[in-house]
C-alpha positions in Angstrom: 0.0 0.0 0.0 1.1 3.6 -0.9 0.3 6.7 1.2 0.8 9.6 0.1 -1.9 12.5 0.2 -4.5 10.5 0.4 -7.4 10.9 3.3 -6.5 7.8 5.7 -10.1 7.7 6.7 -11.0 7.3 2.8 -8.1 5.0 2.4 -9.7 3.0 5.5 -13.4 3.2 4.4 -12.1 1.8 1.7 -10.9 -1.6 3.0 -13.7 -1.6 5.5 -15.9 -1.6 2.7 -14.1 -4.3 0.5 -14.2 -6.6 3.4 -17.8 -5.7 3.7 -18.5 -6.7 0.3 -16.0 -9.8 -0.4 -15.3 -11.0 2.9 -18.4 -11.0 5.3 -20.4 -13.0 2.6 -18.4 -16.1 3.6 -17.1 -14.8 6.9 -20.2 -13.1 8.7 -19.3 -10.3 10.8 -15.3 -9.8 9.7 -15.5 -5.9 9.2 -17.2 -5.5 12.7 -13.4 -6.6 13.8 -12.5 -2.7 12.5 -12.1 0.1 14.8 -15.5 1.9 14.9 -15.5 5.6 13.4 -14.6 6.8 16.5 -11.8 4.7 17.2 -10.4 5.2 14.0 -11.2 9.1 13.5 -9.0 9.2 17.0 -6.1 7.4 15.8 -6.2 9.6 12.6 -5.8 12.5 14.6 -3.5 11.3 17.0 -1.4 9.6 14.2 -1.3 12.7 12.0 0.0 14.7 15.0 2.6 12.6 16.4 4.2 12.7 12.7 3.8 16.3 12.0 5.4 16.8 15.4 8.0 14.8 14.6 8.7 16.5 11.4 9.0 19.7 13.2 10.9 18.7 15.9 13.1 17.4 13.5 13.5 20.7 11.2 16.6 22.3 10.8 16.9 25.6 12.9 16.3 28.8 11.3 19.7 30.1 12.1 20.9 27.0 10.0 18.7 28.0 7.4 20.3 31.0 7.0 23.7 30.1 6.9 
């Protein structure tokens, strides 16, 4: 799987939905082993933070920016 702009809740939906539609036919009730919306709309957030914090954190200092 690539990631690169994309929405990770679309991306997400996505799979949930495929399982939904190819899996639970012969596997009742697989997708209900996803997080719920909530579950996952936290981990989004918390996920997106945590790297975009870590990208800034890890951003050169403006006085080496300048030099």
């Amino acid at each position: 799987v690539a990631v690169g702009d994309e929405n990770p809740k679309e991306l997400i939906s996505h799979f949930v939905n495929a399982a939904r539609l190819a899996i639970d036919p012969d596997a009742p009730g697989f997708s209900d082993g996803f997080l719920t919306p909530a579950e996952t709309d936290e981990l989004t957030r918390t996920t997106y933070l945590k790297v975009h914090e870590a990208y800034i954190d890890n951003d050169p200092a403006m006085e080496e920016v300048l030099t």
